[in-house]
Backbone as CSV, one residue per row, in Angstrom:
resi,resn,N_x,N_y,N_z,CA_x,CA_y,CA_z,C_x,C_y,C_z
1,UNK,21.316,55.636,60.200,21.764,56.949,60.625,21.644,57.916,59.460
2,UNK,20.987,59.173,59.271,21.125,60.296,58.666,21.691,60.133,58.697
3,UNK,22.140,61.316,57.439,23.477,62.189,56.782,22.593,63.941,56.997
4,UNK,23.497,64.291,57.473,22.788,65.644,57.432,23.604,67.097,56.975
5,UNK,22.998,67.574,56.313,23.821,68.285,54.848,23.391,69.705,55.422
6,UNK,23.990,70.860,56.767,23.935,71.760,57.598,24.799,72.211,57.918
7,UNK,24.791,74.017,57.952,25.133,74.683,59.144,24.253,74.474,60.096
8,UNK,25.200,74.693,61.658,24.616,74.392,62.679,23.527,75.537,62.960
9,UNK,21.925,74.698,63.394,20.936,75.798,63.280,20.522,75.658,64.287
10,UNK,19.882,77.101,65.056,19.342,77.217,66.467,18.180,76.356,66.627
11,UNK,17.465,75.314,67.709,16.215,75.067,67.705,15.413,76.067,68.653
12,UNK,14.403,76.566,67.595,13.285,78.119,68.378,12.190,77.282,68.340
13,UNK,11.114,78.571,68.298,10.112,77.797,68.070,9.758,78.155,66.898
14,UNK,9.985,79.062,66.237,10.006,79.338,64.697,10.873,78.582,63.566
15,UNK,10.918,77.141,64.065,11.856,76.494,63.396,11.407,75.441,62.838
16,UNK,10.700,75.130,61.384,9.573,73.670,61.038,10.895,72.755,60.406
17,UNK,10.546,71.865,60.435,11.060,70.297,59.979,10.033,69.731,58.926
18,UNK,10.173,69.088,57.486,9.469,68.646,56.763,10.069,67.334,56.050
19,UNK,9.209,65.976,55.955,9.699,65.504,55.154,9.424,65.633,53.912
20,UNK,10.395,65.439,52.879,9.711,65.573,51.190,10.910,64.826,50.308
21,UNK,10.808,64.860,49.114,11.760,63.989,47.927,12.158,65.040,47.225
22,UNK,13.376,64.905,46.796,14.131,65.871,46.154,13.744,65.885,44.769
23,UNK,13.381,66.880,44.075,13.002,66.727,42.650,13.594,67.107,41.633
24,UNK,14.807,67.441,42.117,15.614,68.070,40.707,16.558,66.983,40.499
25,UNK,16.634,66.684,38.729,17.423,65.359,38.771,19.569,66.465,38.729
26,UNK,19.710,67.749,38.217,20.247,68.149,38.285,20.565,69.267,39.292
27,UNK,20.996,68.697,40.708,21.181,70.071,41.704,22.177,71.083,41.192
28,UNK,21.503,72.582,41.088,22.007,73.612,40.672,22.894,74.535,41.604
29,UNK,23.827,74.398,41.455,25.601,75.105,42.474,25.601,76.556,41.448
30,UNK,25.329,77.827,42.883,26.044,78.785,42.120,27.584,79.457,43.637
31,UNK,27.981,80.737,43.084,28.776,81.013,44.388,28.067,82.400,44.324
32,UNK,28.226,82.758,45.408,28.364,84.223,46.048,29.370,85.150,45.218
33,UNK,29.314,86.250,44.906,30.733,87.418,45.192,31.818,86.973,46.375
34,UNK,31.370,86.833,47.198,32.337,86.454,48.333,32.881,85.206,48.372
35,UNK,32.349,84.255,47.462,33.120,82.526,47.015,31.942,81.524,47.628
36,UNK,31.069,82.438,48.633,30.508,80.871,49.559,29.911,80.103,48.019
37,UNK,29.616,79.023,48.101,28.874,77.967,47.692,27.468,78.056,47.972
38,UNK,26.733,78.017,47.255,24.787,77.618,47.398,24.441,76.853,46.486
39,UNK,23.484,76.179,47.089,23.194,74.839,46.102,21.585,74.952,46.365
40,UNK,21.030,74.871,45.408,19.386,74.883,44.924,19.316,73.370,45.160
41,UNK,18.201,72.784,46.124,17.597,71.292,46.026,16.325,72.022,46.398
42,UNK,15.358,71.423,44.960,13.632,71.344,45.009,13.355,70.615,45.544
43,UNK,12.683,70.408,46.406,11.319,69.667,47.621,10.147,69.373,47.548
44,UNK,9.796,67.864,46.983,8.157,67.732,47.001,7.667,67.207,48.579
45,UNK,6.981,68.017,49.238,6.383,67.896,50.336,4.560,67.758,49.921
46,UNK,4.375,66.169,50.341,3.089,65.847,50.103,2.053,65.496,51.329
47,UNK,0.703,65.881,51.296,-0.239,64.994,51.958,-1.142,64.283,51.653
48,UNK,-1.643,63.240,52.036,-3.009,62.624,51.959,-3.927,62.616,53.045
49,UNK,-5.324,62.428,52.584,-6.005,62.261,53.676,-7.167,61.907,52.315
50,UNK,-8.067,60.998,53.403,-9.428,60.780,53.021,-10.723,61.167,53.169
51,UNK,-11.405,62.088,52.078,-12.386,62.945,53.026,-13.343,61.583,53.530
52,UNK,-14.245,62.308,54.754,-15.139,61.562,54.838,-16.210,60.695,53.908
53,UNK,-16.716,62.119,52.687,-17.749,61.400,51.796,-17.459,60.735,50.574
54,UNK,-15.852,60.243,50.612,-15.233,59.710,49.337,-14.435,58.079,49.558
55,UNK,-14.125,57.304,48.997,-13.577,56.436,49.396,-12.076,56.704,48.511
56,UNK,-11.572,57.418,47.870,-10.356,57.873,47.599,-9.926,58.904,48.195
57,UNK,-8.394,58.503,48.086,-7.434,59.615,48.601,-7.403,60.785,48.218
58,UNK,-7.398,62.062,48.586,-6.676,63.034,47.777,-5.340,63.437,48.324
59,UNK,-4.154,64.407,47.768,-3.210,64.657,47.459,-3.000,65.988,47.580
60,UNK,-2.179,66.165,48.367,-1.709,67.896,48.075,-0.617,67.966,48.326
61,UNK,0.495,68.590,47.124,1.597,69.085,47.513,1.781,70.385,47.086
62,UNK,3.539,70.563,48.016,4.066,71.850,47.721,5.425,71.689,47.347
63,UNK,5.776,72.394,46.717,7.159,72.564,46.468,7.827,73.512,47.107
64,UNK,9.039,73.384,47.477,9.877,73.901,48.184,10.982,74.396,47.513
65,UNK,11.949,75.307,46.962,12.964,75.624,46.470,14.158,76.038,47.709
66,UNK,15.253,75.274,48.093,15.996,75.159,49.171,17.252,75.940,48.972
67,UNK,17.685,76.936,49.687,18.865,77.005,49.434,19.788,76.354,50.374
68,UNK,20.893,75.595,50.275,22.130,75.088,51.351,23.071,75.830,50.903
69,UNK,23.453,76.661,52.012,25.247,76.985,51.564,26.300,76.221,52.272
70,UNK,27.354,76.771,51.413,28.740,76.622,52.156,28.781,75.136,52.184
71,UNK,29.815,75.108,53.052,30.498,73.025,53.427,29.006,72.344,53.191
72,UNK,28.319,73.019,54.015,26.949,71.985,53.517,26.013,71.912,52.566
73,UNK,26.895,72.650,51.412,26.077,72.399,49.917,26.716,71.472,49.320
74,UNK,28.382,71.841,49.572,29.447,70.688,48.862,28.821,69.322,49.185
75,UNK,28.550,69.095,50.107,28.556,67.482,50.811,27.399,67.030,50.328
76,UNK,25.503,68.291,50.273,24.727,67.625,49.772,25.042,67.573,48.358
77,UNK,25.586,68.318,47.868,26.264,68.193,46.246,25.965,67.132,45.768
78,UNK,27.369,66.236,46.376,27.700,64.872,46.234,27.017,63.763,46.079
79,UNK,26.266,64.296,47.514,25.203,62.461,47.555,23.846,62.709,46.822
80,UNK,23.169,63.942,47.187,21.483,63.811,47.035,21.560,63.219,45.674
81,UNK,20.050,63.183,45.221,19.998,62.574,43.934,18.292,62.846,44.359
82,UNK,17.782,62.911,42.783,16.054,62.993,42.641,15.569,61.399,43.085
83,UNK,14.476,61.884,43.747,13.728,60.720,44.496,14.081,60.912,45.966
84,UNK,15.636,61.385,46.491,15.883,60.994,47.870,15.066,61.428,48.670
85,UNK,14.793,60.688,50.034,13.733,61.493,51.212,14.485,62.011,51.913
86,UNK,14.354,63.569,52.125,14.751,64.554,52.925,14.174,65.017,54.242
87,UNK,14.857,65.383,55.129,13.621,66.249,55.931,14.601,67.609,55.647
88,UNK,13.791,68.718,55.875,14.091,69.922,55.440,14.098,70.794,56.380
89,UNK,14.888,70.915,57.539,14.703,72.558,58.071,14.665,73.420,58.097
90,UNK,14.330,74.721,58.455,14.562,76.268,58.211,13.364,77.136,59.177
91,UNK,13.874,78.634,59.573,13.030,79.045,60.532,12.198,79.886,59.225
92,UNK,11.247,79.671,59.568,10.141,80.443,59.188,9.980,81.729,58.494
93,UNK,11.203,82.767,59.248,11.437,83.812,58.481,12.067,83.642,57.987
94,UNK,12.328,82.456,57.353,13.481,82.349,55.718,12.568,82.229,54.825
95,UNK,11.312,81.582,54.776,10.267,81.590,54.235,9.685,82.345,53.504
96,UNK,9.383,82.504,52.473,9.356,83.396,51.022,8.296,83.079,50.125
97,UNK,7.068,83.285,49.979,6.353,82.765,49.093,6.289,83.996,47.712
98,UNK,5.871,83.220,46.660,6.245,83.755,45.350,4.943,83.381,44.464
99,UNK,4.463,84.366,43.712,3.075,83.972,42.897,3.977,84.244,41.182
100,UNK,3.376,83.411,40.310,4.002,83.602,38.930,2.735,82.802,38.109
101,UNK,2.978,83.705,36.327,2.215,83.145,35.674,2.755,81.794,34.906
102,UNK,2.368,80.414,35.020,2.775,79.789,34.418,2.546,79.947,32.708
103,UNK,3.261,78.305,32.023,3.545,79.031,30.416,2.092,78.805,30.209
104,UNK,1.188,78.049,30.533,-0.302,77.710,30.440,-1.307,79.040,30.503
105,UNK,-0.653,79.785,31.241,-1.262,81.007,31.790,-1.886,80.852,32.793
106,UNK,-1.864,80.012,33.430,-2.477,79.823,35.246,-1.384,80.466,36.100
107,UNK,-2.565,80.704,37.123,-1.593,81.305,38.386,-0.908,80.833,39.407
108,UNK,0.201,80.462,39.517,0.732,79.795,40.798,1.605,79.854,41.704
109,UNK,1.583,79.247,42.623,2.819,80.012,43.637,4.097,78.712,43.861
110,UNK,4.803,79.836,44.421,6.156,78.968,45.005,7.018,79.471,46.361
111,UNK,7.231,78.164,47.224,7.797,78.694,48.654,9.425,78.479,48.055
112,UNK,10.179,79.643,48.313,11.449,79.835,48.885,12.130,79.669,49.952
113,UNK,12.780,78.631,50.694,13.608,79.056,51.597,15.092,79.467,51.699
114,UNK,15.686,80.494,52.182,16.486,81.172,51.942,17.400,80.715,52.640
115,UNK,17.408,79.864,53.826,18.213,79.197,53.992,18.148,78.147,54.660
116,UNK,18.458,76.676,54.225,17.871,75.691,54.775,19.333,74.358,55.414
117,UNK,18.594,73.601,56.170,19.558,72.484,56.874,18.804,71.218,56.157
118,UNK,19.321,70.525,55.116,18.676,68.909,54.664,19.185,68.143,55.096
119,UNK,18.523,67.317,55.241,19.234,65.809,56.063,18.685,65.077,55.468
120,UNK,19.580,63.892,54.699,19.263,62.913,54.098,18.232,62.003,54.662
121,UNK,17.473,61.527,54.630,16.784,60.540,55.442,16.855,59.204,54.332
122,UNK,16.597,59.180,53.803,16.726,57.766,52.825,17.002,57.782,51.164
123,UNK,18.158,57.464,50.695,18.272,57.528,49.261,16.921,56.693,48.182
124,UNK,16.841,57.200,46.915,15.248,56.922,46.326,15.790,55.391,46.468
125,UNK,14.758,54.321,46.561,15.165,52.752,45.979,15.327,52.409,47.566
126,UNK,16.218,52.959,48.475,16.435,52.094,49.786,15.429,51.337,50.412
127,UNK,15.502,50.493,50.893,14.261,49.938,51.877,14.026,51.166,52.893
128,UNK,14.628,51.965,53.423,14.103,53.077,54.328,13.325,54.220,53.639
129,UNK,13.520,54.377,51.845,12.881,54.818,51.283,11.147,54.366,50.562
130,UNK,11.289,52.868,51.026,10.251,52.008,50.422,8.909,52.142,51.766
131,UNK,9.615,52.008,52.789,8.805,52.285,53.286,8.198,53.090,53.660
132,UNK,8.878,54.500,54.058,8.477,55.334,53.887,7.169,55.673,52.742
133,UNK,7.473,55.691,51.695,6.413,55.684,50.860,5.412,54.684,50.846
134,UNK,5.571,53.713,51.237,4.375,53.129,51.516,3.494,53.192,52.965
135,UNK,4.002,53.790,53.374,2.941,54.410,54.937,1.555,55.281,54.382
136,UNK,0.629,54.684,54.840,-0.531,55.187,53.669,-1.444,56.217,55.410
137,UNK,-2.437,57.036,55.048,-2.372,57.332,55.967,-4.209,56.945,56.342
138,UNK,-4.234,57.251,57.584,-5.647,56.478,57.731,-7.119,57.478,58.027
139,UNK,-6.546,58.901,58.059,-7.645,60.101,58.105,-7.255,60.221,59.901
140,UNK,-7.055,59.513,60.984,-7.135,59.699,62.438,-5.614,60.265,62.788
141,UNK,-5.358,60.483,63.508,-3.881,60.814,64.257,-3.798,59.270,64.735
142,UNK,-2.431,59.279,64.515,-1.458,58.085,65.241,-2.111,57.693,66.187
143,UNK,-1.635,56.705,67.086,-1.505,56.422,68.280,-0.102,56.967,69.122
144,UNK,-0.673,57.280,70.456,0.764,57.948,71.240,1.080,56.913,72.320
145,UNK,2.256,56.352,72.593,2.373,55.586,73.595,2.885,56.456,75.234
146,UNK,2.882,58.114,74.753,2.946,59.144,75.505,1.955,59.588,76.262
147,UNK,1.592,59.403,77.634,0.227,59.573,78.057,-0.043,60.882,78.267
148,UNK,0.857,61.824,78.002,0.790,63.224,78.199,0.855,63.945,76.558
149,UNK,-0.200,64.371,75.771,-0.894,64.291,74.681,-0.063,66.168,74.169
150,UNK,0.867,66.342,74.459,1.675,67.483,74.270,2.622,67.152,74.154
C-alpha cells in the first residue's frame, strides 16, 4: 500500500502522474508569511528506449523541483529519503519551466511544479523498489489484457 503525501486533488484531464526517485538527500522546509509549511522534494524522472540502429540503451531524464504544502509536507518530511520511488502529481498549469546558465556555462533548463501530490511508492533498497528498477524496457508497448486499446 502507498503512502501518499497530499492535499486532496481534482482528477481533470490536465492532471499527469509520473514515476521518478527523489534526489535530494536533504528535503528543504520553508513556511509561508501565513505559517503554511512547503517542502521542496527534487524528482529524477527517467526514460529508456532502444533506437533501432544501436544495440544500447539510451537515457533521458528530467528533473522535477516539487513543491508539497501544508499537513502534506510535514508527513512527506518525515519519511521520504533520496533514492525513494515516487509518483508525482500535479495539473499542468502548475507547471513552470525555467532556462539558467550553469557554473560550466552551458545552458539548461528546469521544470517547477508549484504544487504537487507525492505518493510514496517504494522506499530506495525495498524489494518494491528493486524491482521497479530493474524493469528494463523493450522499445514495443506492453501487452494489454484490455481488448479495448483506450
Amino acid at each position: 500500500m502507498a503512502t501518499q503525501y497530499s492535499v486532496h486533488m481534482r482528477n481533470t484531464m490536465s492532471d499527469v502522474k509520473v514515476f521518478g526517485r527523489v534526489t535530494n538527500n536533504e528535503l528543504s522546509t520553508r513556511f509561508t508569511p501565513a505559517g503554511a509549511q512547503v517542502l521542496n522534494v527534487n524528482v529524477a524522472v527517467s526514460r529508456s528506449w532502444k533506437p533501432q540502429d544501436s544495440e544500447e540503451y539510451k537515457t533521458k531524464t528530467a528533473f522535477l523541483s516539487c513543491a508539497v504544502w501544508a499537513e502534506a509536507a510535514e508527513r512527506a518530511a518525515a519519511s521520504l529519503h533520496k533514492g525513494d520511488v515516487v509518483i508525482v502529481e500535479f495539473s499542468i498549469a502548475d507547471l513552470e519551466a525555467q532556462s539558467y546558465t550553469a557554473q560550466d556555462g552551458t545552458a539548461r533548463a528546469s521544470l517547477k511544479v508549484g504544487r504537487a501530490s507525492v505518493q510514496l511508492f517504494a522506499h530506495a533498497g525495498s524489494a518494491g523498489a528493486a524491482e521497479f528498477a530493474e524493469e528494463e524496457p523493450t522499445g514495443e508497448p506492453a501487452p494489454s489484457a484490455d481488448p479495448i486499446p483506450f
